[in-house]
N, C-alpha and C positions, 0 to 999 in steps of 0.2 A: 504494500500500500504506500501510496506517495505521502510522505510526512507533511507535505503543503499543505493536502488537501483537507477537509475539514474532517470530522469526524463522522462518519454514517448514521450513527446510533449517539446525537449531543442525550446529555443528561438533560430533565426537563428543566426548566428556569419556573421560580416563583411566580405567579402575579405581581405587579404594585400593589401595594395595601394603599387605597383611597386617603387622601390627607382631610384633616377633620374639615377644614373649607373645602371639601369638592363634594359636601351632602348639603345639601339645602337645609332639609331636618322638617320638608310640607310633605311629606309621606308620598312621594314618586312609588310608581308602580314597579319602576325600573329601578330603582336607587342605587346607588353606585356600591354602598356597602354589598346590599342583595349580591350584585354582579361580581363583587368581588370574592364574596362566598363561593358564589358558584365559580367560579375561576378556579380558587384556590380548591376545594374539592376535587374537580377536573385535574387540576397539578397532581394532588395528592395520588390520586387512582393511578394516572399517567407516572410518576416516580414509582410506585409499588411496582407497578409493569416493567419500569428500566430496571429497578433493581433485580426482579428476578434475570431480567438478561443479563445485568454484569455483576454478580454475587461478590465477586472482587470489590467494588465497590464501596465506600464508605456509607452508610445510610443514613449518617445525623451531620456530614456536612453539607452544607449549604453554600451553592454557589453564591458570590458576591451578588448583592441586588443591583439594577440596571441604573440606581441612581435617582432615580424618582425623589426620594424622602434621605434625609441624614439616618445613619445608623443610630439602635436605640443604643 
């Protein structure tokens, strides 16, 4: 495999966690928290699935977040 090339199989990336100004807080149908549940859910199942492909694997670290929000 060419070392350039990216990895076939990336590990999943978190969601953004929604910053406390991006909820209005008027009960949206949609609201952004909602969707970022559902995201993060989606993650989770999707990382269970890469981890049984790479068992090698570390399972509690966490890639760097995309930068969204400051680290807690």
């Amino acid at each position: 495999m060419d070392p350039s090339s990216p990895h076939p199989d990336p590990r999943p990336q978190p969601p953004d966690k929604p910053l406390p100004q991006d909820c209005c807080d008027s009960g949206c149908q949609m609201c952004v928290n909602d969707v970022y549940a559902a995201e993060l859910e989606g993650y989770r199942l999707a990382l269970a699935l890469w981890l049984k492909r790479h068992p090698e694997a570390d399972p509690v670290v966490e890639p760097a977040s995309s930068g969204r929000h400051p680290a807690d």
